[in-house]
N, C-alpha and C positions, 0 to 999 in steps of 0.2 A: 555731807557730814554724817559721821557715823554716831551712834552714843555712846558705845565702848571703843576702845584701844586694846589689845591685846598684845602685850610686853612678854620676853622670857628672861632670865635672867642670866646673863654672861660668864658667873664668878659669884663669888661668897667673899665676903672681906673674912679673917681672922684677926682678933682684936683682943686684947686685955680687961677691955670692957664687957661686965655680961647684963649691966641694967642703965640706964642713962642715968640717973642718980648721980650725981659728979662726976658727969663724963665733961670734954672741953666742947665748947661750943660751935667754935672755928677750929680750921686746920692753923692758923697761924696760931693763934692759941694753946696750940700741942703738934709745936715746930718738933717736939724731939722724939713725939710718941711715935712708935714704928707698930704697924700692921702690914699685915700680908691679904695680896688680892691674889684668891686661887681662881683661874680660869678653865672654865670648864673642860674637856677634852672638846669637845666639840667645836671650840670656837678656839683653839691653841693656834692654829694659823694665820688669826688675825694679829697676832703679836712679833710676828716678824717685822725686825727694823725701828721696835720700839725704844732699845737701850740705848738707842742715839738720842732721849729726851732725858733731862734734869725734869723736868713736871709734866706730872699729868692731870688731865681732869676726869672726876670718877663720876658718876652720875647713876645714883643710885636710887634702892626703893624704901625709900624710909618706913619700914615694916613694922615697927611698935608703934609709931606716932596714929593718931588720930586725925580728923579731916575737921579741919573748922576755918570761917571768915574771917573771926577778928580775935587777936592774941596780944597780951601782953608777954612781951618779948623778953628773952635772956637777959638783955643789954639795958631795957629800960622800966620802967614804973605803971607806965600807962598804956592804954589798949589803941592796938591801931590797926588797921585792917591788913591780911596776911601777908596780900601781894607788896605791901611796902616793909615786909618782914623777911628774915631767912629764918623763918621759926620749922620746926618738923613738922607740925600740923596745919596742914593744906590741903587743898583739893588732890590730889594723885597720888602726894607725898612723896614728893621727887627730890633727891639733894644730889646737891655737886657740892662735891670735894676736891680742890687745887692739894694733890700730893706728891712731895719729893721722892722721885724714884732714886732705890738709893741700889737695887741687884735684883738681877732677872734670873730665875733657877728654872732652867723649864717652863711652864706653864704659870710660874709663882713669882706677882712680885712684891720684894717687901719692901716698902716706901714708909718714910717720914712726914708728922702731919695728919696722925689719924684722929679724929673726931666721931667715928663711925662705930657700931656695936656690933660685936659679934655674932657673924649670921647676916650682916644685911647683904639682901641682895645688888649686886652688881648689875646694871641695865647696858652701860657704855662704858669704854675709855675713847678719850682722844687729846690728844698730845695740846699740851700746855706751850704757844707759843708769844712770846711778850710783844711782838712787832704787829700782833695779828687780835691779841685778846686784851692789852693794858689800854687802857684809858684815863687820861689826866682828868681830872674834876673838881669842883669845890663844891658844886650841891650834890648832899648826900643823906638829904631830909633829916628826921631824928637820927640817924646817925651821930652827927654833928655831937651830940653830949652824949650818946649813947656807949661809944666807942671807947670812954674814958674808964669805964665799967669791965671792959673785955680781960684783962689779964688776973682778975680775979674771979669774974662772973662765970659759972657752971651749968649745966643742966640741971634740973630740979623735975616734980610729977605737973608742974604746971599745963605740960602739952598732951594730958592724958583724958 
């Protein structure tokens, strides 16, 4: 085991968003918001053959968030420890985003579903396949009442 990891960053998302303050929380949440993932020069050749997906997954660096264990989440009232959260502040501060690609220009794609702030860095893409990544279930821990919350619930300084 190492103690550090050493990441670069793939792409820049461009976003509407310039502070999480009322940003959406999930990509389902802002099914219609469209951002753009710029891909660096460097890595433009990994995106061949990509336009043959409706979804991708973004996996990103959550660059303003903060690192912490236990979070009262977006969705609900009470604190619960990170890992049973998709909260931004975490250990690495790592987010996936499930985004609708909707047009590939070159090196740029702009997809629907953005959730992400302007500037965050891009780590991955890889292609969203539902035979490969869905999974049926009915435990979904707090979830379960949390979710009822989701289509009005936003970002706030709570992950600061």
């Amino acid at each position: 085991m190492t103690d550090h990891i050493t990441l670069r960053p793939i792409g820049a998302i461009h976003s509407p968003f310039r502070t999480t303050q009322g940003m959406p929380i999930q990509t389902v949440a802002a099914a219609d918001v469209e951002g753009e993932l710029e891909v660096f020069e460097e890595f433009a050749a990994g995106l061949r053959d990509i336009e043959g997906f409706e979804y991708l997954m973004l996996l990103t660096h959550l660059h303003q968030a903060t690192e912490k264990l236990e979070v009262v989440p977006f969705m609900d009232t009470v604190s619960h420890g990170v890992f049973a959260t998709r909260a931004p502040a975490r250990p690495n501060r790592i987010g996936l985003s499930i985004v609708q690609l909707v047009q590939v220009q070159g090196r740029v794609l702009r997809f629907r579903g953005n959730d992400m702030l302007d500037g965050t860095p891009v780590l991955d893409i890889k292609p969203y396949v539902p035979q490969l990544d869905a999974r049926a279930t009915e435990r979904i821990g707090w979830f379960g009442h949390g979710l009822q919350r989701l289509p009005s619930a936003v970002s706030d300084d709570r992950m600061k």
